[in-house]
N, C-alpha and C positions, 0 to 999 in steps of 0.2 A: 422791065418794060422799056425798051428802045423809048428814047427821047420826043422824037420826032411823033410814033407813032401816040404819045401821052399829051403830046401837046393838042395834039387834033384832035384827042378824042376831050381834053380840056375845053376847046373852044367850042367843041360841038357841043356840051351839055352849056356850056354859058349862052350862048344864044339860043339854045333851049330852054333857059330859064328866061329868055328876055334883058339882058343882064348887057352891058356897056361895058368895054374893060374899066371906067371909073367908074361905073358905080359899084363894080364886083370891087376894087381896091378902096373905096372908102376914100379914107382920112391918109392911105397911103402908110400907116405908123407897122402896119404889118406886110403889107405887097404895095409896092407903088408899079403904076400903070408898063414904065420901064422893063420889073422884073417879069409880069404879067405875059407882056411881049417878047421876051425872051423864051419863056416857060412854051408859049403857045406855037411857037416861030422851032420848037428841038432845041435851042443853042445851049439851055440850061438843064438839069435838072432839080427837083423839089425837094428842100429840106421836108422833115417830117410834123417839124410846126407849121409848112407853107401847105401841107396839106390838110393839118387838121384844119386851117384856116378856112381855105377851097370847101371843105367837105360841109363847114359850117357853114357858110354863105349861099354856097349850092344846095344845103339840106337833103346832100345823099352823105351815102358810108363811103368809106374808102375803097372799099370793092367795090361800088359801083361808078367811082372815080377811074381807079384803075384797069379793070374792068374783070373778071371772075376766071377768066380765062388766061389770066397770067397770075394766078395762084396756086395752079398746079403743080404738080411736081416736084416738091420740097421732099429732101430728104425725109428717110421714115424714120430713123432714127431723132432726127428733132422733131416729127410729128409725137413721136413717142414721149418726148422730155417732156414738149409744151402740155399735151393731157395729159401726162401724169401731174404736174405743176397745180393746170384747173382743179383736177380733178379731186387733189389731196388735201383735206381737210385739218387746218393746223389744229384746232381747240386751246392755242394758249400753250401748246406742247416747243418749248426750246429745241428740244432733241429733230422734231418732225420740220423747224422750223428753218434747224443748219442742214439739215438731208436739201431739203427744197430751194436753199440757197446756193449747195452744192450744184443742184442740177443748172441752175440756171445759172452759176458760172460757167460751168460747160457747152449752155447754149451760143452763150457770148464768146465764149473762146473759139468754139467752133463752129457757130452757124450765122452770127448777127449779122456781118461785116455783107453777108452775100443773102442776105435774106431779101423778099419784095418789101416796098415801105410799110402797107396793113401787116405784114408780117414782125415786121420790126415795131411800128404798135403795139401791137401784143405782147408783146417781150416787155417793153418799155410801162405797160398797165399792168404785169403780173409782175415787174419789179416794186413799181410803186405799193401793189397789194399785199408784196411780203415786208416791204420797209413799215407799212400801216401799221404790220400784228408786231415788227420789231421798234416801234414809238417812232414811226419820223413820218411826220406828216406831209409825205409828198404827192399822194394819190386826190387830195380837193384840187388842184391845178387843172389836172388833167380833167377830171369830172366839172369844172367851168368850164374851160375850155368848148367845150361839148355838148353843153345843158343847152344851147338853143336848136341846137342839131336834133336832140333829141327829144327834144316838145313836141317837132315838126314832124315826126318819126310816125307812120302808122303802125308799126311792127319794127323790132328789133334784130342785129345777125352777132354773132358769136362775139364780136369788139365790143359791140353796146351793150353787152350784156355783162362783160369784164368793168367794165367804164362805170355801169350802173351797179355793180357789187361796190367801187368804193364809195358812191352814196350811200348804199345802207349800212356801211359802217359808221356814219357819222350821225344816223340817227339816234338821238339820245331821246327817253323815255320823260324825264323833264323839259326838254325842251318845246318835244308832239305835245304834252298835259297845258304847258303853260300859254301857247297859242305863239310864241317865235316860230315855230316849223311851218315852212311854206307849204300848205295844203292845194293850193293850185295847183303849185309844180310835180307837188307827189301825186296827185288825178292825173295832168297828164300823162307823166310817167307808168302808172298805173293800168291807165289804157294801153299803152303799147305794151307794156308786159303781159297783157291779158289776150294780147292780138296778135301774140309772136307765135304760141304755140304750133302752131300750124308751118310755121317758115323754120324752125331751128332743128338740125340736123336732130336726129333721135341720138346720137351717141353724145350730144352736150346737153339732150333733156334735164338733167340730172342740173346743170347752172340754171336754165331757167325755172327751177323747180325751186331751189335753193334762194334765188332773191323774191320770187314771187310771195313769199314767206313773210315778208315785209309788209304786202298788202295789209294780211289782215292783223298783223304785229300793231300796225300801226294805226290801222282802225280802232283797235281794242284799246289803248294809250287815250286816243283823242274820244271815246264813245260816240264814235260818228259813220253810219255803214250804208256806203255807198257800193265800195266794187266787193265786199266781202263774200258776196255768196259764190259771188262769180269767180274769186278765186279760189276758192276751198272746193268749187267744182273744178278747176284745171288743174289745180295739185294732186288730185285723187284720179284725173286723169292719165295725166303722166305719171303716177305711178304705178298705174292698171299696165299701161300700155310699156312703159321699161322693166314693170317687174321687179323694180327697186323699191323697198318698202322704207328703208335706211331712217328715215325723217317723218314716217308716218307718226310718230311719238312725238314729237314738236307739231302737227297738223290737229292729233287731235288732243294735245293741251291747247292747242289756241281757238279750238272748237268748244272746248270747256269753258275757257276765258268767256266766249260768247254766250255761253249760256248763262252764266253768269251774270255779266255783265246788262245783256239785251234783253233773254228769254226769262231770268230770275229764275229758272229750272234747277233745281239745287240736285235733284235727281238721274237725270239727265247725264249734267257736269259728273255727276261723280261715276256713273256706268265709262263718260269718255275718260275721266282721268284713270279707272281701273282697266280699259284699255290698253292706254297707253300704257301704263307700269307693268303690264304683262309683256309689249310687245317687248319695249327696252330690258325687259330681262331677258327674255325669248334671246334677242341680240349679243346679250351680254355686257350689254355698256352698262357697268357701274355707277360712273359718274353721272349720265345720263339718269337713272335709277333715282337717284338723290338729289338731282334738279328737280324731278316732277312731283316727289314726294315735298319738295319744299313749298315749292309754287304753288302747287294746290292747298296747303296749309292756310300759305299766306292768302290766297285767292278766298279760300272760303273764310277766312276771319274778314277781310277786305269788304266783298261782296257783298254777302249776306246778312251782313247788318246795318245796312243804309237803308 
């Protein structure tokens, strides 16, 4: 996106917001008024932190920063790498984990340096997300970075849905039981993953499908159910409507969990758990197989005797 043409379309959302060039710069420690004017004036362009800045302050995405219409075009071959990337599911697999590093050396090698800036976000959120599963905690930076942006957020697009997969990796099951997990922050967040469905391209259903997993994950931890229904109704949507069933075995162990846990249906729980242990063999996942045979072990020792 031409300079000139970024800067005016900067200045027009900030006085669309109401916004002063100091009060859009604050404290100055990120954008002072100076850079501001340069940015808005063509003479500069935006580092990729000046815009997570912009985006956060403005409370749009960066697509609607830069504008959708200068997203086009990208080679298909890096469309190809970046979802296979999203798409591909490590499980703790080493082997799947150097393939997926491979690739994304190659997008760097040959696509980063000429990519749009949301575009190089992207890169930059699916690197941090493969360093997460290889121990290096770099992916909470970028997910602060972000968390006020996305409070503000009625609905989600393809980046905020990468941003918010490394939240839910950080949710820990001790931490939701013990009452340190921010439950506001996760309602908000909640509501907008509940109100994306409708906006996210159907070929990345399958991401929003996969964090939305979290709602009632995390309901079930805290015994507290507020968006729960309403997510086990969107999950079973998107899967109606992709035709992806892949994850129906983790939907209805956490439907069990619920019964469980809520309904004390000991009956129920076990028809969804014998469900699922057909589908995951139907599949073939093994491993899968031998999670749900655990969990429900433990679920029904757990449970059932309080």
């Amino acid at each position: 996106m031409p300079n000139q043409e970024f800067g005016q379309r900067l200045k027009e959302l900030r006085k669309a917001k109401g916004l002063t060039k100091e009060a859009l710069c604050g404290d100055e420690s990120k954008l002072s008024v100076r850079q501001l004017t340069r940015l808005e004036s063509g003479q500069s362009q935006p580092t990729l932190r000046t815009l997570e800045y912009l985006t956060e302050c403005l409370g749009i995405s960066l697509t609607e920063l830069i504008g959708r219409e200068h997203m086009n075009h990208l080679p298909s071959e890096y469309q190809k790498l970046k979802y296979q990337i999203i798409r591909t599911p490590i499980y703790g697999s080493q082997e799947v984990l150097a393939e997926l590093e491979n690739q994304l050396d190659a997008v760097f090698d040959n696509y980063y340096d000429n990519l749009p800036s949301e575009e190089q976000l992207t890169i930059d959120i699916l690197q941090s997300y493969l360093y997460e599963n290889d121990g290096k905690p770099f992916g909470k930076e970028i997910f602060d970075r972000n968390k006020r942006r996305l409070r503000q957020k009625k609905f989600y697009d393809i980046n905020d849905l990468l941003i918010l997969r490394l939240y839910q990796m950080y949710i820990d099951e001790k931490e939701v039981v013990s009452g340190k997990f921010d439950m506001d922050l996760f309602d908000d967040l909640a509501i907008g993953l509940l109100n994306s469905k409708d906006h996210i391209p159907s070929n990345y259903a399958f991401l929003l499908r996969d964090i939305l997993i979290m709602v009632p994950t995390v309901e079930i931890f805290r015994c507290r159910f507020v968006h729960i229904h309403k997510a086990f109704q969107c999950l079973k949507e998107i899967m109606t409507s992709t035709q992806d069933y892949q994850k129906e075995p983790i939907v209805k162990m956490l439907e069990w969990k619920y019964s469980l846990v809520k309904e004390k249906d000991v009956d129920k729980a076990r028809k969804l758990y014998e469900d699922a242990l057909t589908l995951a063999k139907l599949f073939q996942n093994d491993n899968l197989v031998l999670q749900l045979q655990y969990e429900w072990e433990k679920n029904l020792e757990e449970y059932t005797y309080k």
